[in-house]
Structures are given as structure tokens and as C-alpha cells.
N, C-alpha and C positions, 0 to 999 in steps of 0.2 A: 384501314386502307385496302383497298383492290389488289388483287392478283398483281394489274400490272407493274401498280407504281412501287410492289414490294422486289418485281423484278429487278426494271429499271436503277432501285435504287441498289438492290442486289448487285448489278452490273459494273456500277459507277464507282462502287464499293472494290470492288476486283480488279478494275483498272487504275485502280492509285492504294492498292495495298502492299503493306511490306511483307515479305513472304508468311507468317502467320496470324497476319490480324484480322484475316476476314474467312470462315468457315464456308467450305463450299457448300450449296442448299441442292436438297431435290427439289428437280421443279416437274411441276405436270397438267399437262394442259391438254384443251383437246379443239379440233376446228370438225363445224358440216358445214362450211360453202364452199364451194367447189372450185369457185375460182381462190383463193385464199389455199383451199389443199396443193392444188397445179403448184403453185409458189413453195408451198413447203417442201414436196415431193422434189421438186427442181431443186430448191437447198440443198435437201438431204442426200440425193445422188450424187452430188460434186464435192462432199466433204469426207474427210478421210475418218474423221471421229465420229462420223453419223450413220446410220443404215435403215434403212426401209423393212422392217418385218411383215410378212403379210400368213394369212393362215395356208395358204394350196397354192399349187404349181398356178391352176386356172385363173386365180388370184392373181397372182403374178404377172401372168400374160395381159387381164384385164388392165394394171395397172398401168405397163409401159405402154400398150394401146392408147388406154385412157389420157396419160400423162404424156403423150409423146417423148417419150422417152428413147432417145440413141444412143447416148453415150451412157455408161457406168450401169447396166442393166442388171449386173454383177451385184450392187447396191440393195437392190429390192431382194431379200431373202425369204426363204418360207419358213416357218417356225423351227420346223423340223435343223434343216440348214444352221440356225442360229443358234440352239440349244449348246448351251454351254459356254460359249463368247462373249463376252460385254464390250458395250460400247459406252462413251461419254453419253451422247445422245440415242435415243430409240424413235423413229417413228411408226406406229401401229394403225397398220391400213386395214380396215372393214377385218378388222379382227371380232369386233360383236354379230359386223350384219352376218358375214358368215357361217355363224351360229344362234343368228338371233332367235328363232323359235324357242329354243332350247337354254336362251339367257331367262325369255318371258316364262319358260317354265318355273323357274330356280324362282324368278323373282315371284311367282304368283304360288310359289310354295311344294310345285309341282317337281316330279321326277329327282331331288333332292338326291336320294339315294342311291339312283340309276349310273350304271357306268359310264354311260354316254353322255349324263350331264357332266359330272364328273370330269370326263377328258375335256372336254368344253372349255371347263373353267379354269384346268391347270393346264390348255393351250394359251387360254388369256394369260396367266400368272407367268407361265414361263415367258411366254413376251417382254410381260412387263418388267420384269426383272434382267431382263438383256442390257436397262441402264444402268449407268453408275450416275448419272447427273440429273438429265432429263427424257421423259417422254413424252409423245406428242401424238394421240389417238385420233384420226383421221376416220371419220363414219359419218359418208352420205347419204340419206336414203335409210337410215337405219330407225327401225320402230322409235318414237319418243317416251314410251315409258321404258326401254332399255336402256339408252341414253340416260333419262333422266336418273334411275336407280343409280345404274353402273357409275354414270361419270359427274355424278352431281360436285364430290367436292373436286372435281380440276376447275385451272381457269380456261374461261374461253376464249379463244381465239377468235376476235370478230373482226381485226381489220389487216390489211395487208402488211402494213407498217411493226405491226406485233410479233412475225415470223420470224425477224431475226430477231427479236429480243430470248427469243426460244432455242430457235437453230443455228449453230454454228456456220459461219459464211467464209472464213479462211482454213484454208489446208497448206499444211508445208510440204516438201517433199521429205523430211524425215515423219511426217505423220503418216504419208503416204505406206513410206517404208515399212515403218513400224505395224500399219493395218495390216500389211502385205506379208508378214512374217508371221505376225496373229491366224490370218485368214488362211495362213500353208499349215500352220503347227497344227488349226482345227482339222485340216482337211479338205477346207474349201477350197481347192486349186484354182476353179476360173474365176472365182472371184479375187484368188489372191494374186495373178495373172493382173489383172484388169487395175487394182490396187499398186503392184510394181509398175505397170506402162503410164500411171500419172504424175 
């Protein structure tokens, strides 16, 4: 079976289980169309279990530009920001292209040893490990044999109907709370700010 219908069936499974008969899964996925990413980015801003990791501030700025993004800007974190917080959900914005030169190094066997590839790669790791459930790697524009190596076994994200099967789309105001308490204990203030006002 496909990614999808091992989700879906994942899902179906979770909404009629009794409290231990169904093992929660890591799930990981990744989307490059653009309009399908807007959708996800828009999820993942208005959920209290999810957040946007991106590699740099400029990243950042690009993103809410990009994303029209108004509300919960607080949402889209830079690696740095995030390091040490977990979330339900992660989504991982131009975390490769960012460094893409320096992934095609690694992959073409190059700069291996170098400290800069290095930080590179345990930027990427630290990311990805920001989930406890799922992540969802978001790279337009990015070289296809980076792509290809790095993200070969996720699933892909092709249609817009798949996003919520990934992203969470309900928040409570005790989720809120609880991000909002996480997000001060780190140190994130505006963001935990922005997390109590939802």
C-alpha cells in the first residue's frame, strides 16, 4: 500500500480506538508545489500542536511575504528558536534549499568532513527531530537530486486534499494554553504571547 491509504487508514484507526489499541506512527512527508505548500503553511500557523521551522531569520521574513501570512507569525520559528521544543507536528520550510549546495556536496561525497557541511546536516537533524508525530518538509525550487537523495523515503504530498490527512486542523484553547506555557518555559516570549492571545 501507498503512503496514503496507510495514513488514512492510520487515522480511521485513531478515531474509533480505545485508549490503547492503536500505537501512534511517525508520519513524514514532504510537498514542492507551491500552491499545496500556501495550504499547508496556512494549517500550520493556526494550530496550537504544529509550527513552521525554517533555517534564518531571512527565511522567515521570505516565508510570511511569501505565505501572506498575518496572523500567528510567532508560528514560523528559525531552527535556532526551536532547538530543544517538540512539537506533535513539524513543518520544515527550505530547510535543504537553504543549504542546498552543501547537501549536493555530502551527497556527491564531497566536503564530508568539513565543519560547515556538518552544521548543515545537524541543522537539518535538529529540525527534524522538533516532532514527536509528524513532519512535513516543504522545498520549492530545490535542486532535484537533493530532493531525490535526502527525501526519497517520505510520502509525497501531491494533492491538496492530503494536507490535512498530515496537518492537524483543530486547536483547543487548553492546546493553546499548554503551547503558551511550553513556548515561555523555552524562552520564546512572542511567541508564547501570540500562543495565550488564541
Amino acid at each position: 500500500k501507498d503512503w496514503l491509504h496507510l495514513r488514512m487508514e492510520h487515522l480511521a484507526a485513531l478515531e474509533t480506538k480505545d485508549d490503547d489499541s492503536v500505537e501512534e506512527t511517525f508520519w513524514a512527508s514532504y510537498i514542492t508545489n507551491k500552491e499545496i505548500a500556501n495550504d499547508a503553511i496556512k494549517i500550520a500557523v493556526s494550530s496550537s500542536d504544529t509550527v513552521v521551522i525554517v533555517p534564518d531569520e531571512a527565511t522567515r521574513q521570505e516565508a510570511i511575504k511569501k505565505f501572506n501570512i498575518r496572523e500567528n507569525k510567532e508560528r514560523i520559528l528559525t531552527i535556532f528558536e526551536a532547538k530543544g521544543i517538540e512539537w506533535k507536528t513539524v513543518v520544515l520550510y527550505h530547510m535543504l534549499k537553504s543549504n542546498e549546495s552543501y547537501f549536493l556536496d555530502m551527497i556527491e561525497g564531497r566536503g564530508i568532513k568539513s565543519t560547515i557541511h556538518r552544521m548543515c546536516f545537524n541543522k537539518y537533524y535538529v529540525s527534524c527531530t522538533r516532532s514527536l508525530s509528524t513532519f512535513v518538509v516543504i522545498e520549492d525550487g530545490t535542486n532535484p537530486t537533493v530532493l531525490a537523495k535526502v527525501l526519497t523515503e517520505l510520502a509525497f504530498i501531491s494533492e491538496k486534499a492530503q494536507v490535512e490527512l498530515y496537518l492537524s486542523v483543530e486547536s483547543t484553547y487548553e492546546g493553546w494554553v499548554d503551547e503558551g506555557r511550553k513556548l515561555q518555559d523555552a524562552g520564546q516570549l512572542d511567541a508564547a504571547r501570540n500562543a495565550f492571545l488564541n
